[in-house]
N, C-alpha and C positions, 0 to 999 in steps of 0.2 A: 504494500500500500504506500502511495503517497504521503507526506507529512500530515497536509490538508487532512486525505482520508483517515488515518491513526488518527488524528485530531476530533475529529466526526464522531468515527467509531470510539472513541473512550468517552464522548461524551452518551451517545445513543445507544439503546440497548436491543434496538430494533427496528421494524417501519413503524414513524409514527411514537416512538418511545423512547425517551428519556430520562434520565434522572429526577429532574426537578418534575414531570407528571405523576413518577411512579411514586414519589415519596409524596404530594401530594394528594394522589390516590388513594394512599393509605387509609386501611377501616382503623386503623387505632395504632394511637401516637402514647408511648410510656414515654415520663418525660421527669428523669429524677431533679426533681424539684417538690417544696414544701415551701408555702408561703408564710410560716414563720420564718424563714430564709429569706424569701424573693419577694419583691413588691408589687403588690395587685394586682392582677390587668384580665381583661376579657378572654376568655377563655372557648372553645368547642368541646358538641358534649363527647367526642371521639377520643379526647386527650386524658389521658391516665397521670395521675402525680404520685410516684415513688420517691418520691427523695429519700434520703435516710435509709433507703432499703436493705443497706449492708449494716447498718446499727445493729451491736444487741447487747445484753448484760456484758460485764465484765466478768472473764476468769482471774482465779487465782493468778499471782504473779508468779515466776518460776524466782527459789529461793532465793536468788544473789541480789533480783531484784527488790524482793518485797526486805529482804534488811537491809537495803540502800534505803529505802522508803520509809520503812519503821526509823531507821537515826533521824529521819528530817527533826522528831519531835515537834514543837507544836507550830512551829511555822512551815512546815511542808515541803512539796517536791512541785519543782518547774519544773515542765518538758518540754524540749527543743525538736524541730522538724521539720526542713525546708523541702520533705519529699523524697521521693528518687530519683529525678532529674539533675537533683546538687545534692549531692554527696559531697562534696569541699565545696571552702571559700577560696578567697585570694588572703596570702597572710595575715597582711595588715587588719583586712576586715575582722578573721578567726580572734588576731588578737586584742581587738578591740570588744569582740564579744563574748570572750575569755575572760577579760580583763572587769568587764560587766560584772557575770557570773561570781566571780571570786568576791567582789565586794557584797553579794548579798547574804544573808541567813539564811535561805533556802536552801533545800540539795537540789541539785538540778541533772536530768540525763537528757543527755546532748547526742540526737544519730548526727555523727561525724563521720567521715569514711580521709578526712585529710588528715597532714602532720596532726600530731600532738603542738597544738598554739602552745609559746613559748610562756603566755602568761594566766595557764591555768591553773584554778585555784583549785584546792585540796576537797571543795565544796562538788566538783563537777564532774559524772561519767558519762565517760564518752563510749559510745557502743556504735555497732556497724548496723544493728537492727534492734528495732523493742518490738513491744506489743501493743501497738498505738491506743487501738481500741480498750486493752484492761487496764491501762495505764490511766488513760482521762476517766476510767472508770473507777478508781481508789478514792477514797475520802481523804487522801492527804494528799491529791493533785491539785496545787494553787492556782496554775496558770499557765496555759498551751502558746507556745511561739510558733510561730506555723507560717509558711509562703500564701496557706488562702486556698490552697485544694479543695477541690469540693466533698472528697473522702472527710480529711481531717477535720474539715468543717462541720459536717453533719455529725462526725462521732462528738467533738465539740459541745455541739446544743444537744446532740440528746444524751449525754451526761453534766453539762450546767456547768461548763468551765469557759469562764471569760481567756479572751485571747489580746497575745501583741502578735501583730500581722506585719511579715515584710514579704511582698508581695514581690515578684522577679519576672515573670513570664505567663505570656497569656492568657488566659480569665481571672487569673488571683486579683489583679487590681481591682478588680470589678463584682469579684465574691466581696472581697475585702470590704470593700466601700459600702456595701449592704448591712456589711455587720456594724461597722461605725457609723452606719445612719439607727439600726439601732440600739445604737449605745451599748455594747457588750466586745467590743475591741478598740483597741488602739491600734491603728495603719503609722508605719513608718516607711521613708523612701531611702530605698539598698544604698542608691546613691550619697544618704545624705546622713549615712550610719555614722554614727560613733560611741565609742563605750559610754560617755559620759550622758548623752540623749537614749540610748538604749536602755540603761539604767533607771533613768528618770522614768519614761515610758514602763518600764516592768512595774518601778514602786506606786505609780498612780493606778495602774489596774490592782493591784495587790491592795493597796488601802484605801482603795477608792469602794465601797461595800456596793453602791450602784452597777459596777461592770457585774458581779457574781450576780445578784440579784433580777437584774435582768436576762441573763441567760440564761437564770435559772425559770425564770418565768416562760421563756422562749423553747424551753428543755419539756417544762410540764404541756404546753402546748402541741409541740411537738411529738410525745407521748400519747395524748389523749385522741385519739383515733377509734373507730370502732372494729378495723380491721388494721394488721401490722401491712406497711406502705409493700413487700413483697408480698405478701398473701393477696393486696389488691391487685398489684398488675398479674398476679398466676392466675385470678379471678376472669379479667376480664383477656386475658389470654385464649383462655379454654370456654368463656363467652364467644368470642368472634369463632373458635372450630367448632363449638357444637352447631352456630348457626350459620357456618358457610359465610362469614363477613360480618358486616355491621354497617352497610351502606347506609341506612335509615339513619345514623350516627355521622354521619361524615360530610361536610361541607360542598360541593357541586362549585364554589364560587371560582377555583382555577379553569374550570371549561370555560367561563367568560372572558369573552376579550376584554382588553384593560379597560376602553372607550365604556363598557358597558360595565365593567368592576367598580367602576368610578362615577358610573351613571353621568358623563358626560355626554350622552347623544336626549338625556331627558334634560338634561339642564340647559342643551343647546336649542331644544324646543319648546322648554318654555322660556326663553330668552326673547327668541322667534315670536313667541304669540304675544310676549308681553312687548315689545318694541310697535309688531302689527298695530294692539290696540294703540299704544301710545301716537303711532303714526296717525291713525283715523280718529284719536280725539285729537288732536293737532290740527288734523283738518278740518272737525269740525268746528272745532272755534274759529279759524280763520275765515270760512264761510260765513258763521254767522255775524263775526266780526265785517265784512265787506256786507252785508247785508245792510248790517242796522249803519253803516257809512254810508248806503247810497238812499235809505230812508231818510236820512237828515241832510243830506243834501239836495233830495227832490222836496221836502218841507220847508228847507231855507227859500 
């Protein structure tokens, strides 16, 4: 095949078929999302909300962990987690975040997979992997560092642990900014890091009792469900194969052209009829205008 053709063909999937109709087409849309997360908006009845779906209890911790955890005593344990995509920092930064860590009363475990930062404090483990999930799941987890994932996120609120957010790479900024609109993180910028703002940022979510409280409220929300967010989409899964689709559920408005999605050819005629009239009362006044002028000129 030609460039052009390859071209075509990775878009098309057939005659007449493409991408953006088949996904369109679609009888049911899962759509891991929960609007104690995300902010309002119009919804179809075809669209399924799973957010949270990989939530569940916490397990036990495996033993090395849970007596790093039990020493926090009563100020507790931060956890750090910028994902799997960043595994290291750049030095400076590690040891600016190092240097953070050391100065607080926390214990804090840190997934690092770079050097050992030259300025960590005796306060901080550094591991290649935890258990994210049983981790925010502990009663002595203070407060989650997190890039803004949508994983860590939802484990997050459905265990009620306020977050500091540094957000690095595509959707985090923008999970982020949900959460600090409502009030249950503090967003920092990678760029504009340093120990001493880093610090500040951890001790205002940590004694600030409004960041916990609200995501604790946002946790109990999040919770109250009548079906568990996976039990929903397997629900309506096995809805659309018992009945062969769910057309009756699904929107028809992509078969319209845009002219008509936009109802631009109704609004171009009544544009039409209302200019019409306005034309022929236009002229009606001007007629009777000439009228009653040549009345009073044949009575002068």
């Amino acid at each position: 095949m030609t460039f052009f053709e390859r071209v075509k063909n990775f878009r098309y999937l057939g005659p007449d078929v493409d991408y953006f109709s088949l996904f369109q087409a679609a009888d049911l849309w899962l759509m891991r999302v929960d609007f104690v997360f995300e902010f309002p908006r119009p919804t179809m009845p075809n669209v399924v909300y799973m957010g949270g779906f990989q939530c569940k209890p916490a397990k036990p911790l495996p033993q090395h962990l849970e007596d790093f955890v039990q020493s926090s005593g009563e100020h507790g344990v931060i956890i750090m987690s910028l994902g799997t995509l960043i595994g290291e920092l750049p030095h400076d930064l590690a040891d600016e975040i190092a240097a953070a860590f050391a100065k607080l009363p926390q214990k804090v475990i840190w997934r690092y997979k770079g050097d050992r930062p030259a300025t960590l404090g005796n306060n901080t483990l550094l591991v290649d992997w935890m258990p994210q999930n049983d981790l925010l799941g502990h009663p002595n987890i203070k407060l989650f560092v997190s890039h803004g994932g949508t994983n860590g996120i939802y484990e997050a609120i459905y265990h009620g642990v306020p977050i500091v957010g540094i957000p690095i790479v595509f959707d985090q900024a923008d999970n982020l900014s949900r959460l600090r609109a409502k009030r249950v993180a503090k967003v920092m910028d990678v760029s504009e890091l340093e120990g001493e703002i880093f610090q500040k940022a951890i001790q205002e979510v940590l004694n600030e009792p409004s960041y916990r409280m609200n995501m604790q409220r946002l946790s109990r929300l999040h919770r109250d469900q009548p079906m568990k967010p996976l039990d929903t989409a397997l629900f309506w899964i096995e809805f659309v194969m018992r009945h062969k689709g769910a057309a009756h559920l699904r929107t028809e408005s992509y078969r319209l052209p845009w002219y008509s999605y936009h109802s631009v050819d109704v609004i171009l005629f009544l544009l039409t009829i209302t200019l019409l009239i306005l034309l022929f009362l236009a002229g009606l006044v001007r007629s009777c205008f000439r009228l009653c002028l040549k009345r009073k000129v044949k009575s002068d």
